[in-house]
C-alpha positions in Angstrom: 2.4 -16.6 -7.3 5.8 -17.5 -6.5 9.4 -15.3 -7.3 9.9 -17.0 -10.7 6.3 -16.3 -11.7 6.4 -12.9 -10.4 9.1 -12.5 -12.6 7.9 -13.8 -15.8 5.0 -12.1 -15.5 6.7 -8.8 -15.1 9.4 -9.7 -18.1 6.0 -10.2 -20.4 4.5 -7.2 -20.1 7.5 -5.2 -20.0 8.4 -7.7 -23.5 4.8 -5.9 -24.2 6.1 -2.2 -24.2 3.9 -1.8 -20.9 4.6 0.8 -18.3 4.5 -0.3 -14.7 4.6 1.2 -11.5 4.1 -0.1 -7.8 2.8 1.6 -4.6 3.9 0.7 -1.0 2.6 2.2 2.8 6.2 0.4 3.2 4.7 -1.9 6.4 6.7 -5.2 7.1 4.4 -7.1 5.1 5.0 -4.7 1.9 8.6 -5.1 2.0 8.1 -8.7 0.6 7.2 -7.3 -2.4 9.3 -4.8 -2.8 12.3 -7.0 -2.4 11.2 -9.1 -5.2 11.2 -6.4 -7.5 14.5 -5.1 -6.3 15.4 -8.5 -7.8 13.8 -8.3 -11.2 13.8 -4.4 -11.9 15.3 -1.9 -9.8 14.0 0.8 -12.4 10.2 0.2 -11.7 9.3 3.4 -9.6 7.6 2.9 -6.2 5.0 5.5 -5.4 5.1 6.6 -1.3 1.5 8.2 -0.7 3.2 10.9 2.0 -0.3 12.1 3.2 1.6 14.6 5.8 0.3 12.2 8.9 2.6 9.2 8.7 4.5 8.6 11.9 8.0 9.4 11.6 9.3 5.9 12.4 7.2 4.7 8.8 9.5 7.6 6.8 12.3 6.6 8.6 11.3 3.1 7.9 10.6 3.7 3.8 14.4 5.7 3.8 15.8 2.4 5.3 14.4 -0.1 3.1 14.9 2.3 0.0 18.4 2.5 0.8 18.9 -1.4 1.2 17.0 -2.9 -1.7 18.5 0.4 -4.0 14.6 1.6 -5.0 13.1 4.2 -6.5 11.2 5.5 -4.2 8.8 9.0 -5.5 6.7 10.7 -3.0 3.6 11.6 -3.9 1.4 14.3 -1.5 -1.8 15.8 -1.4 -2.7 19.3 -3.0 -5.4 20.2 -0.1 -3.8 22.2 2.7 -4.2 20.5 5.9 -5.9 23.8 7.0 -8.6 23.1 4.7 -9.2 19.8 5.8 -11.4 20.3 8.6 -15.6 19.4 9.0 -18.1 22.7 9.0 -17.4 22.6 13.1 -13.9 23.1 12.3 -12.8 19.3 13.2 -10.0 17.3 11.3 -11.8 15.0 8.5 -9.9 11.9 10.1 -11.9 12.4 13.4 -15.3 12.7 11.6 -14.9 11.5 7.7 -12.7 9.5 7.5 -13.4 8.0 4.0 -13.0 11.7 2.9 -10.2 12.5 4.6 -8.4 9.2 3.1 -9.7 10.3 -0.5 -8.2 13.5 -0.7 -4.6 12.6 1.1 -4.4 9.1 -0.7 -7.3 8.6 -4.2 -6.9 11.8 -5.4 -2.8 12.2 -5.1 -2.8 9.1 -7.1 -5.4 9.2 -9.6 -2.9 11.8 -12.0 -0.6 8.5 -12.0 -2.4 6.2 -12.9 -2.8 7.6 -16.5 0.8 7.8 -17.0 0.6 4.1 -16.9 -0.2 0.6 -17.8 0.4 -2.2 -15.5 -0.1 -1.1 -11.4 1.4 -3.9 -9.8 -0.5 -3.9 -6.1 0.3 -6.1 -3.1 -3.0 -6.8 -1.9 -3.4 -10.4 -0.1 -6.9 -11.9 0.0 -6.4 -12.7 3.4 -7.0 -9.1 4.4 -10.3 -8.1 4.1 -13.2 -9.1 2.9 -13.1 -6.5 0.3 -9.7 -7.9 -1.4 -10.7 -11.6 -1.1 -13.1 -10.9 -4.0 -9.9 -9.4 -6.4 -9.0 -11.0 -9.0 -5.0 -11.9 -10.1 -5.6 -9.2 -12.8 -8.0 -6.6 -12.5 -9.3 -3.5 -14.3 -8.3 0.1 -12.4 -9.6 3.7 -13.1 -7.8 5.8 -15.9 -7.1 2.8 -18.0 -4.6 1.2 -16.0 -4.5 -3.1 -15.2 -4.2 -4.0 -11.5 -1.6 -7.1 -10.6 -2.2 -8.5 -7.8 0.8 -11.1 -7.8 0.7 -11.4 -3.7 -2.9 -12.2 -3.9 -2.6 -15.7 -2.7 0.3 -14.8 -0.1 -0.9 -15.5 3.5 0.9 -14.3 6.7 2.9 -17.4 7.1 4.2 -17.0 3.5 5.2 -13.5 4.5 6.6 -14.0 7.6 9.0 -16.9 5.9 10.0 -14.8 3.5 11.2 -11.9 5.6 13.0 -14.1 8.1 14.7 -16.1 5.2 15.8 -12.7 3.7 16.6 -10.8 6.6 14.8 -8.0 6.0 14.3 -5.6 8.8 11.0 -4.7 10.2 9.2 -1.8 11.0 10.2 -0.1 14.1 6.8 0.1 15.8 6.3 -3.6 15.2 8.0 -4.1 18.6 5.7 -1.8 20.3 2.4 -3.6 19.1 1.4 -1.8 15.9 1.3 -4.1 13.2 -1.3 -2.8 10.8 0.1 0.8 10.3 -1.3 3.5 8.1 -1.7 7.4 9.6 -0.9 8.0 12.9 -4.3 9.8 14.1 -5.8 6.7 12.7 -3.8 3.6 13.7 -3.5 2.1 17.7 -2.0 -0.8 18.8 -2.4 -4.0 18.0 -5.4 -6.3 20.0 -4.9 -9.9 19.9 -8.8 -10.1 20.0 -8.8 -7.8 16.5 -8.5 -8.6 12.8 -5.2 -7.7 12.0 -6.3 -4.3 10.1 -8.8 -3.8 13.6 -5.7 -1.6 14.5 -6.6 1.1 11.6 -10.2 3.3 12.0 -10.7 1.8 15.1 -14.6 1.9 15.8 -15.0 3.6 12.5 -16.7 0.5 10.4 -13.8 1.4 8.1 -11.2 -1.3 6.6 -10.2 0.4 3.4 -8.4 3.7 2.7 -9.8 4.1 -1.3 -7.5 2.8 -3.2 -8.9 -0.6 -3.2 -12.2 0.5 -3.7 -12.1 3.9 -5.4 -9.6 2.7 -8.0 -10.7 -0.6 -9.4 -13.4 -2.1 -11.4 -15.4 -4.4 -9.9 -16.1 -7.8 -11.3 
């Protein structure tokens, strides 16, 4: 989908009565999105997952761009204590389940907001992973809420136009090799022989954090 279609979407359901929210790791690539609905609707919140292991160069990053495209940004955290986020040998859950671990920072922080609305607009690209090539434009999510997936079709050449011709600043460990960037006990630098998301739960078998498997329907 391009802006203008973006936009008219958005303008229909909100013609609709709809509630809409969107969620952003705030990564380079995210920012695209974002900017576009800094254009349309400065008012539609942006939810932060803050799961407590973010490096501090992505919340300095997320205060930067919320700042320059005037967002609202709302941070969202976990209820489980970090204490009590450990394995029965006393390990952190990222070093041995990591699929839990990313379920009770990230699913379950988010699943309470989900009900408070209708449209979750989601800036998945096919391109990803296998996982989101199967998604669908719009797409059922838990607690009654409808998935958009309005970048769904966006590839990284679309993206990387975009955030030159808007000058939109990038993340600041882009520059030191990261380029897929979620937690830092689970991210490492960026192998030109990788996948781009290669860089996240390295040698786990893991591409996805939840939310794009926890809280959708399936076709």
């Amino acid at each position: 989908m391009n802006f203008e279609e973006i936009r008219s979407k958005i303008e229909e359901y909100k013609s609709k009565g709809l509630k809409l929210f969107t969620t952003s790791s705030f990564q380079t690539h995210s920012i695209v999105l974002l900017d576009m609905l800094s254009k349309i609707d400065r008012n539609i919140p942006v939810y932060f997952i803050n799961t407590g292991y973010h490096f501090p160069e992505t919340l300095q990053y997320r205060d930067e761009i919320t700042a320059l495209l005037g967002l609202k940004t709302i941070d969202v955290h976990p209820e489980t204590p970090k204490t009590l986020q450990k394995d029965a040998d006393g390990n952190f859950l990222f070093t041995s389940n990591p699929d839990y671990c990313c379920h009770l920072n990230k699913v379950v922080p988010l699943e309470p907001i989900l009900g408070e609305y209708d449209i979750w607009i989601n800036g998945v690209r096919a391109d990803q992973s296998s996982v989101r090539k199967t998604f669908s434009l719009e797409q059922g999510g838990k607690h009654g809420v409808t998935r958009f997936h309005p970048m769904l079709d966006w590839d990284k050449k679309m993206i990387a136009t975009y955030l030159r011709e808007n000058n939109i600043p990038s993340h600041p460990l882009e520059e030191k090799g990261y380029f897929s960037i979620g937690c830092e006990p689970c991210t490492r630098k960026f192998d030109f022989e990788w996948s781009m998301r290669e860089g996240r739960w390295f040698g786990m078998n893991k591409t996805e954090c939840g939310l794009n498997t926890e809280l959708i329907t399936q076709k």
